[in-house]
NUKETI-994922 format. One record per residue (C-alpha): residue in one letter; x, y, z. Coordinates in nm, 2 decimals, m for minus. Layout:
SITE,residu,px,py,pz
SITE,A,X,Y,Z
...
//
This chain:
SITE,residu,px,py,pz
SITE,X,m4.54,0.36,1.51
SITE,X,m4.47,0.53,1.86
SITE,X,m4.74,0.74,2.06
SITE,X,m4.60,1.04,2.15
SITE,X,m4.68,1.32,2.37
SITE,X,m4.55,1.67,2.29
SITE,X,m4.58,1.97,2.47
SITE,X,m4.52,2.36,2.37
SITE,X,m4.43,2.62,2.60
SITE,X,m4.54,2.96,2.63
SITE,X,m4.28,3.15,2.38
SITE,X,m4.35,2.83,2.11
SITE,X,m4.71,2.95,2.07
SITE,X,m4.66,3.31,2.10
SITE,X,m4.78,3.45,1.77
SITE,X,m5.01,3.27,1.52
SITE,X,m4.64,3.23,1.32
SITE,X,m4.55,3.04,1.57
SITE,X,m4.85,2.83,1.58
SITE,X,m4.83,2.79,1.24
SITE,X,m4.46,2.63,1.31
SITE,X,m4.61,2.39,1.59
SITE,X,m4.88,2.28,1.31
SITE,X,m4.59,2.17,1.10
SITE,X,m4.43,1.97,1.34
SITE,X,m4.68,1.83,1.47
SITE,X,m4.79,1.71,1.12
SITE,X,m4.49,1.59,1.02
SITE,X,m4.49,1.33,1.33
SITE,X,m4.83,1.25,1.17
SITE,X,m4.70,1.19,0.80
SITE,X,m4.42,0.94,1.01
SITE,X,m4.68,0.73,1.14
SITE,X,m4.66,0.86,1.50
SITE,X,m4.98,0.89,1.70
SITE,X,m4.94,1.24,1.89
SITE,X,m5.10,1.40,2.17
SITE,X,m5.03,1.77,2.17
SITE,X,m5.00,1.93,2.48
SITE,X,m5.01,2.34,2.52
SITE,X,m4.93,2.62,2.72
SITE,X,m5.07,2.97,2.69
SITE,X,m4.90,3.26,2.47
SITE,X,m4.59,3.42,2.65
SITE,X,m4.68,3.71,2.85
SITE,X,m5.05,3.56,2.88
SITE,X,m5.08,3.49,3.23
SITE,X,m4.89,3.75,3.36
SITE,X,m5.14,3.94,3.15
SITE,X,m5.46,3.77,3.35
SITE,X,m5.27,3.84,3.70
SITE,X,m5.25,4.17,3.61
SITE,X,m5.58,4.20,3.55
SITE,X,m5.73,3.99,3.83
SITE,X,m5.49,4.25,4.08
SITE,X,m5.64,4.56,3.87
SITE,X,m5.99,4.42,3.98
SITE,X,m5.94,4.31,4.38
SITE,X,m5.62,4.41,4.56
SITE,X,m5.69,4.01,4.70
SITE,X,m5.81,3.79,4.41
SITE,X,m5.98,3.49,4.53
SITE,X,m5.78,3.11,4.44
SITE,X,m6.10,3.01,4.29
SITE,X,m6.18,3.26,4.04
SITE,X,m5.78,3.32,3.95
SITE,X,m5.80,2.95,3.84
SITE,X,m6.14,3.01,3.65
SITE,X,m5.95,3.35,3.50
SITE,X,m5.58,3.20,3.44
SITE,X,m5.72,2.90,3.27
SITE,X,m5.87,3.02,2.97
SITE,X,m5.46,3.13,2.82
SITE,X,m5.45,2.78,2.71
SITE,X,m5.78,2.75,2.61
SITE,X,m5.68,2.96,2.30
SITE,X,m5.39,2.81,2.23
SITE,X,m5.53,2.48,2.19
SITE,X,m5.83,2.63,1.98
SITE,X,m5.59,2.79,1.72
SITE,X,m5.36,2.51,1.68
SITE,X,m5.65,2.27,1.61
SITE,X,m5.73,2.54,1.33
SITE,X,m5.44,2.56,1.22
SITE,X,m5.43,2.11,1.16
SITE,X,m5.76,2.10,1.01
SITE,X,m5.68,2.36,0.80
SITE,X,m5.41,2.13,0.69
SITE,X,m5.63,1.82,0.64
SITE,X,m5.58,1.65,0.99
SITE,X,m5.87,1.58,1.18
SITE,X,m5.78,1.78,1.53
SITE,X,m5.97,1.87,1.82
SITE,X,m5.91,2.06,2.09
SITE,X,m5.95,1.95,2.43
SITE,X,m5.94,2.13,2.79
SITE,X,m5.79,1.93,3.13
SITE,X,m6.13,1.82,3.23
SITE,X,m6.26,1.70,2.91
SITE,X,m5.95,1.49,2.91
SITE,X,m5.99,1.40,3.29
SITE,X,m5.75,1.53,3.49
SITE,X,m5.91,1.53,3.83
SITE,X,m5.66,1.75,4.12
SITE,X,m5.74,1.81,4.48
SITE,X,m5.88,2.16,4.59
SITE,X,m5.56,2.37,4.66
SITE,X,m5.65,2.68,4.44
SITE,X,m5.34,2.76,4.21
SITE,X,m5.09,2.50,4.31
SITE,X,m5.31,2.19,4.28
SITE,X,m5.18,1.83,4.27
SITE,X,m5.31,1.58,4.04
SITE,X,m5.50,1.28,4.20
SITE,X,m5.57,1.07,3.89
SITE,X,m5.62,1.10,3.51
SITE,X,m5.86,0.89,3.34
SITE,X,m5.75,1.03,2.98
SITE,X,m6.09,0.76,2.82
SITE,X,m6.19,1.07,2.58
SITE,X,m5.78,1.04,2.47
SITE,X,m5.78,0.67,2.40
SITE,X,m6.10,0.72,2.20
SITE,X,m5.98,0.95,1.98
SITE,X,m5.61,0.82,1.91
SITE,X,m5.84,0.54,1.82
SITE,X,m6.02,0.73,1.54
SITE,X,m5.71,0.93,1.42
SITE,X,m5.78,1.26,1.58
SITE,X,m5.50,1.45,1.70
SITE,X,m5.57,1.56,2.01
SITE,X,m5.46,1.88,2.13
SITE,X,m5.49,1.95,2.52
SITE,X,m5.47,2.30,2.69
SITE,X,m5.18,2.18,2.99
SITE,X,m5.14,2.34,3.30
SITE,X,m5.54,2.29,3.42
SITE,X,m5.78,2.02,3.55
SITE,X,m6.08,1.98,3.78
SITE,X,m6.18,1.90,4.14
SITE,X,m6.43,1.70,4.25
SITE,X,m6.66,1.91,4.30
SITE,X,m6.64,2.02,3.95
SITE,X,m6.41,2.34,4.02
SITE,X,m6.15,2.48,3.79
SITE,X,m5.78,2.40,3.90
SITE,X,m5.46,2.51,3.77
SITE,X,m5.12,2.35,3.83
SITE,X,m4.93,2.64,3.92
SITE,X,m4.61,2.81,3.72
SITE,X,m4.48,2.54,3.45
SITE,X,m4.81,2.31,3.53
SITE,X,m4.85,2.25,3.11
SITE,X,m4.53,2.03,3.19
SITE,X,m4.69,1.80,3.48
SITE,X,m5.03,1.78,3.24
SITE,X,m4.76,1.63,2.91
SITE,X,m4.60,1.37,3.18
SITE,X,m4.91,1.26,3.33
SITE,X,m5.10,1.23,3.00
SITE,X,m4.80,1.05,2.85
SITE,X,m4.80,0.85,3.20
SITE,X,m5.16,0.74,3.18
SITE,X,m5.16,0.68,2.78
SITE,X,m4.84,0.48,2.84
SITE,X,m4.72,0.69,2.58
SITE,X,m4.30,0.61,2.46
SITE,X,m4.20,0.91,2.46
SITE,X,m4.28,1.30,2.62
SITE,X,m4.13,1.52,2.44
SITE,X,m4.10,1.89,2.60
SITE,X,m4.04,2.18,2.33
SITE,X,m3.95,2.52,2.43
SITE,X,m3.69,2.80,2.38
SITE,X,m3.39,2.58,2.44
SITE,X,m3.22,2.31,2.27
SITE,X,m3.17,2.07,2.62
SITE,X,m3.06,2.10,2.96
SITE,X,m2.79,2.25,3.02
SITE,X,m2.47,2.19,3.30
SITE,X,m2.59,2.59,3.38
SITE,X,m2.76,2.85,3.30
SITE,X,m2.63,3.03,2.95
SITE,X,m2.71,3.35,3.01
SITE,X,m2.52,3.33,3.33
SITE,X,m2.23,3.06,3.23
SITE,X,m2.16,3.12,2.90
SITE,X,m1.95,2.80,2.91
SITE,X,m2.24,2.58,3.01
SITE,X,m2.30,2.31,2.77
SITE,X,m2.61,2.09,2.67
SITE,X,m2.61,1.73,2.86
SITE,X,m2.73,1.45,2.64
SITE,X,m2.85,1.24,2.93
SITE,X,m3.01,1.34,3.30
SITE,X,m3.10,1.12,3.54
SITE,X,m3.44,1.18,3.72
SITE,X,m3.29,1.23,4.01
SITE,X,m3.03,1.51,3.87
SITE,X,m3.30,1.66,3.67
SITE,X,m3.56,1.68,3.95
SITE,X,m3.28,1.84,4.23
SITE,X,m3.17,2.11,3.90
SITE,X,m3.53,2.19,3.85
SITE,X,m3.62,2.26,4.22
SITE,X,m3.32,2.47,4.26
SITE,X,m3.39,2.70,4.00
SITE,X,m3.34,2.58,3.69
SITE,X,m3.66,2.65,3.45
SITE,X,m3.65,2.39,3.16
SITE,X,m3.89,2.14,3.33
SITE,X,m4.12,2.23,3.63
SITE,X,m3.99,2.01,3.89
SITE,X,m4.34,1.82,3.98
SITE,X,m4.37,1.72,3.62
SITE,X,m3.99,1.53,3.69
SITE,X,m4.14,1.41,4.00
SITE,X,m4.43,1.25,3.79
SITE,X,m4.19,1.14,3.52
SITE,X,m3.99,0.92,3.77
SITE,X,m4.32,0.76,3.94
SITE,X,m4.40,0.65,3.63
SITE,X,m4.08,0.59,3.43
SITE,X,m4.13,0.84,3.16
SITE,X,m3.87,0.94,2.95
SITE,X,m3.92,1.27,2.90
SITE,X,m3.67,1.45,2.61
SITE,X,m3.64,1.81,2.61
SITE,X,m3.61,1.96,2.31
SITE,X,m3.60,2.30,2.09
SITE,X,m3.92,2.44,1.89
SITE,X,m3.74,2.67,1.72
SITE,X,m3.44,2.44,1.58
SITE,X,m3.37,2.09,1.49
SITE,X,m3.16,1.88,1.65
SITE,X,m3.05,1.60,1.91
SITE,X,m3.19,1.77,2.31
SITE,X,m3.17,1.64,2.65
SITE,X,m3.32,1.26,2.71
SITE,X,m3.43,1.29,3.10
SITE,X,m3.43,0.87,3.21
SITE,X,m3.30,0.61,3.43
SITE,X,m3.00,0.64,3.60
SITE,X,m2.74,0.48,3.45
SITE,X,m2.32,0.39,3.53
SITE,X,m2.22,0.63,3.30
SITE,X,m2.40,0.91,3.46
SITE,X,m2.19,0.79,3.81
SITE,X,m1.86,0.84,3.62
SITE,X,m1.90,1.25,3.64
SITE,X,m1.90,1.39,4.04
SITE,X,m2.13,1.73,3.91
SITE,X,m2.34,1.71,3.66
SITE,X,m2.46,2.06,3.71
SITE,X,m2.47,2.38,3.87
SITE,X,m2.76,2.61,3.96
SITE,X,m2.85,2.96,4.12
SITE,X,m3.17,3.06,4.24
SITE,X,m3.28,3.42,4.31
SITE,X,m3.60,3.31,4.47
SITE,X,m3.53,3.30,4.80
SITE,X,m3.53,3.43,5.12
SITE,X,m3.39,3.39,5.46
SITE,X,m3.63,3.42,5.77
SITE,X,m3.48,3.38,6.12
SITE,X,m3.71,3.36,6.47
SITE,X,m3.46,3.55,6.73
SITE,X,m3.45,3.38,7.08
SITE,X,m3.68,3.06,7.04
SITE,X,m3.79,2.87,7.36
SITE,X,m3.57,2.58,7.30
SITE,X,m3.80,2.27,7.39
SITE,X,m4.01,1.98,7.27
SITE,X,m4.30,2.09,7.02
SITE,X,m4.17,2.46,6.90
SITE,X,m4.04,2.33,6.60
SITE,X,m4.35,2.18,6.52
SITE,X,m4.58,2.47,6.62
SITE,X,m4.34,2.68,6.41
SITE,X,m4.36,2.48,6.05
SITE,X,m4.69,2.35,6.14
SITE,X,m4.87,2.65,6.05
SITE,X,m4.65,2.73,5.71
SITE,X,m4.75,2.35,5.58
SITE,X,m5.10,2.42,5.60
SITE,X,m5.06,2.76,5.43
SITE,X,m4.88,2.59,5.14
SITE,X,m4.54,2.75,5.17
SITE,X,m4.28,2.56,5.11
SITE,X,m3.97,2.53,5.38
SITE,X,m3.62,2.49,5.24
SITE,X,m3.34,2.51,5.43
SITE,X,m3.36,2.50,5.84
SITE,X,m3.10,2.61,6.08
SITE,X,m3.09,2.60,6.44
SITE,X,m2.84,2.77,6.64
SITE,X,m2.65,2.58,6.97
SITE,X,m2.96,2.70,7.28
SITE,X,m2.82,2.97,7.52
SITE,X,m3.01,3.02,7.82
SITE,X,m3.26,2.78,7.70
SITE,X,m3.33,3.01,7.38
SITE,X,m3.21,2.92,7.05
SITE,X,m3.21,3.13,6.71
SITE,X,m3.39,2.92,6.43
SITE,X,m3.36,3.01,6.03
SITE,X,m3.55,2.89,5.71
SITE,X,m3.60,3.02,5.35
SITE,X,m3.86,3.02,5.18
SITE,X,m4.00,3.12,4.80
SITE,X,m3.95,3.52,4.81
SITE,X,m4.31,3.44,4.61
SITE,X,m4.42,3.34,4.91
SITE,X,m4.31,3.59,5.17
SITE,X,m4.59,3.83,5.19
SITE,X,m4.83,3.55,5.30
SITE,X,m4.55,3.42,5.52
SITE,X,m4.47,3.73,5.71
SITE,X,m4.75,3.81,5.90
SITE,X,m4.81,3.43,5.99
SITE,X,m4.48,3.43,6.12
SITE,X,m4.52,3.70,6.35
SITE,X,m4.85,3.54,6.49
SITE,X,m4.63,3.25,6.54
SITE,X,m4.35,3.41,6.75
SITE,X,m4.59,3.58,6.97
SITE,X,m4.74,3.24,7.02
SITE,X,m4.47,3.05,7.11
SITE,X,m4.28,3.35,7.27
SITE,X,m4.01,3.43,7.02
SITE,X,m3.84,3.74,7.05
SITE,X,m3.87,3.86,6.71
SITE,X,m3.87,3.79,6.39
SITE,X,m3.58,3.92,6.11
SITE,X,m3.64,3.89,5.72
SITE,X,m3.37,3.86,5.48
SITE,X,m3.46,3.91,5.11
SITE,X,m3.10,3.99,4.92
SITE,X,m2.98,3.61,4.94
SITE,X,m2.97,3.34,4.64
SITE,X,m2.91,2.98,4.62
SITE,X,m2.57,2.84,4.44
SITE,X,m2.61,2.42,4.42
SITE,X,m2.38,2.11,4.28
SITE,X,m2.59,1.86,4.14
SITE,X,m2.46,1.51,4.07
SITE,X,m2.55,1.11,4.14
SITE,X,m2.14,1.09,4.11
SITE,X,m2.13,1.28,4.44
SITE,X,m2.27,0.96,4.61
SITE,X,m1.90,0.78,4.46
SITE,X,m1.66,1.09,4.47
SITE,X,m1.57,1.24,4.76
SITE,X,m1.41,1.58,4.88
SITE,X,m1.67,1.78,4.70
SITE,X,m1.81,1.99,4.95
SITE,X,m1.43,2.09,5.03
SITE,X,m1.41,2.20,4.69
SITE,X,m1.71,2.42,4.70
SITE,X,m1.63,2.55,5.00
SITE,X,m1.25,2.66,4.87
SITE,X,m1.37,2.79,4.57
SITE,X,m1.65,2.98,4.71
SITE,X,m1.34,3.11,4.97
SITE,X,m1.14,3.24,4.72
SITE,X,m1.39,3.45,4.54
SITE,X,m1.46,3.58,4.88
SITE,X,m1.82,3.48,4.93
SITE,X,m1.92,3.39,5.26
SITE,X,m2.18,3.09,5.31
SITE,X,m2.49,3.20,5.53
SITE,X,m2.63,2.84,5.52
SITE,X,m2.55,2.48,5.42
SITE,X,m2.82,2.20,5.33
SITE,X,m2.69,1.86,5.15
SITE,X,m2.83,1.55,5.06
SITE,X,m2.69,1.22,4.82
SITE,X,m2.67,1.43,4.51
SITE,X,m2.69,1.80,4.59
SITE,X,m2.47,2.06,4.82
SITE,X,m2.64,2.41,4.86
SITE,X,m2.50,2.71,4.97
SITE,X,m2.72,3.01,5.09
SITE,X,m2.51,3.35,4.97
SITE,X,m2.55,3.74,4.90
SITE,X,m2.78,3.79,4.60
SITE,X,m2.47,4.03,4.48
SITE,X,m2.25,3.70,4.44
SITE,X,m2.48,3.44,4.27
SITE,X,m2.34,3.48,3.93
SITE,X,m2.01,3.48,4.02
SITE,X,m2.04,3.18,4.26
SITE,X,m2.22,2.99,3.95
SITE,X,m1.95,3.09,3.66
SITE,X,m1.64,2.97,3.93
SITE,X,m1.79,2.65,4.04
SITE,X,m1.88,2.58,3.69
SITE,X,m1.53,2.61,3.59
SITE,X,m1.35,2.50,3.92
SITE,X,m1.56,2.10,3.87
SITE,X,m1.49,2.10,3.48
SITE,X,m1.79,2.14,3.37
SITE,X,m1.72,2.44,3.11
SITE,X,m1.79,2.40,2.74
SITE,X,m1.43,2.33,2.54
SITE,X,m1.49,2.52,2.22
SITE,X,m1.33,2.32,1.91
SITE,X,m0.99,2.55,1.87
SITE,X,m0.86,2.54,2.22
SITE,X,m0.95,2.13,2.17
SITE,X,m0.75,2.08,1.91
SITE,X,m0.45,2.29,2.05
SITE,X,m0.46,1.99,2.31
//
């Protein structure tokens, strides 16, 4: 008998069909013997729904009451699929992330989770209840509402699974794994059968959106294997784990774009001690998230110094910026929006060499110029025109081998 924890995603729980679906799977894990902890997230379209909402009310929606507002998606979910199991027979019950004690800090929207208790879970796995737990929400300490932020329902299955020292967390959604890109921009890409954390977590935060990339983070702190799986067809998916020889044997595991970006650059920058740090000091404490950083060679003791940042994030970052300049005595301040993110993933990159070259030639030859560079151990990023993402993606994808041989052109081998 394994505990598991499984989590649905939006489109999984979209209609009551749907639900009814999830109810079926979840009670066939029952009828194996499995203890489960279900995990949900709120209809597709729901938030967006509430946001709209909340912006048709106040032009500037307070954090606070967008986390009491935006929580109560999954709070239906959870209702209706408990319903739907004791309808069935199975003694179910519904739980939200403070009744199941997930305490956060007080960041409004993007909270981080301090600790989960998970007691009232224990107790009933103990008396055979399924428990089914609206994700992506928990509670402060001052008993305040939190949310997790986009994909949060993901970092509430890990750190459930992580505190329940459950074997497994399954994550079901719209697709059967993780893929070496994304399909509907690589047709080629195939599903990978094994991820390290490492790979997974550097694919995630670069833009690929089969796992939020906190909930990997989690994963690897706590040795989770997470699987990633399909709701909507059977089948072997992606088993996120350890990293393992076989996984050094490949130089790229994976390529991703991200549209979500975009460029800013402070023009003529006093170039001395302390600038930088009353530059990013300010975005930190606003919560926005600093990528890439470039600093061109000083001229006349003034430099030119470039960052991206979430596009999400920009209208909050713009007019802090500009306080900023003025403060430290920048000349101005230039916005770039049009720009995407094309990365290489791989732990092989730490054995293989030569393949920055490689992007770089590639990239050449499609004639797509590289605005900025950022590397680390298992990951080369390359800052380009929006216009060029896709194609950037499709000929890297091919150019490391990573393209799906369909079973024809196999056998003609």
């Amino acid at each position: 008998m394994a505990l598991l924890v499984q989590k649905y995603g939006g489109t999984s729980v979209g209609t009551i069909e749907r639900i009814h679906r999830v109810a079926e799977r979840v009670a066939q894990s029952h009828r194996a013997g499995d203890q489960v902890v279900v995990v949900l997230s709120a209809m597709s379209g729901e938030t967006d729904r509430l946001i709209k909402l909340a912006h048709e009310a106040s032009a500037t929606p307070d954090d606070r009451e967008m986390d009491m507002l935006l929580s109560t998606g999954e709070r239906v979910t959870v209702a209706l699929l408990a319903m739907d199991l004791r309808s069935r027979g199975l003694n179910a019950r519904s739980y939200t992330g403070r009744q199941v004690g997930i305490i956060t800090n007080s960041v409004h929207t993007k909270a981080r989770i301090a600790r989960v208790s998970a007691d009232r879970l224990r107790e009933a796995l103990a008396k055979g209840i399924i428990p089914v737990v609206a994700g992506f929400q928990g509670i402060n300490e001052q008993s305040d509402v939190t949310t997790l932020g986009r994909g949060g329902s993901d970092l509430s299955a890990v750190a459930l699974a992580a505190a329940l020292k459950a074997d497994r967390c399954v994550i079901f959604t719209d697709v059967d794994g993780v893929y070496t890109s994304d399909p509907n921009v690589v047709p080629a890409a195939r599903r990978i059968d094994k991820i390290s954390y490492e790979e997974m977590l550097e694919m995630a935060s670069l833009g690929a959106k089969v796992l939020q990339a906190r909930s990997v983070e989690f994963a690897a702190k706590f040795n989770v294997p997470v699987e990633v799986n399909s709701s909507f067809k059977e089948g072997k998916g992606t088993l996120v784990t350890r990293e393992d020889a076989d996984m050094e044997a490949v130089a790229v595991a994976g390529v991703t774009g991200d549209r979500n970006q975009a460029k800013i650059t402070m023009v003529g920058v006093p170039d001395k001690p302390g600038i930088a740090a009353k530059i990013f000091g300010p975005v930190a404490q606003a919560n926005i998230n600093v990528d890439m950083i470039i600093q061109n060679v000083s001229q006349d003791a003034l430099t030119d110094l470039s960052f991206t940042v979430p596009r999400a994030d920009l209208r909050a970052a713009t007019p802090l910026l500009q306080a900023v300049a003025n403060d430290v005595g920048a000349r101005s301040v230039a916005i770039t929006e049009a720009i995407a993110k094309v990365s290489l993933i791989g732990v092989g990159m730490r054995s293989h060499s030569g393949v920055a070259a490689k992007m770089f030639e590639v990239l050449s030859r499609e004639g797509v110029n590289i605005m900025m560079i950022s590397t680390s151990e298992i990951k080369i990023s390359c800052v380009i025109a929006e216009k060029y993402l896709e194609l950037a993606m499709r000929s890297l994808h091919t150019a490391f081998g990573l393209d799906r041989v369909v079973q024809g052109e196999q056998s003609a081998k």
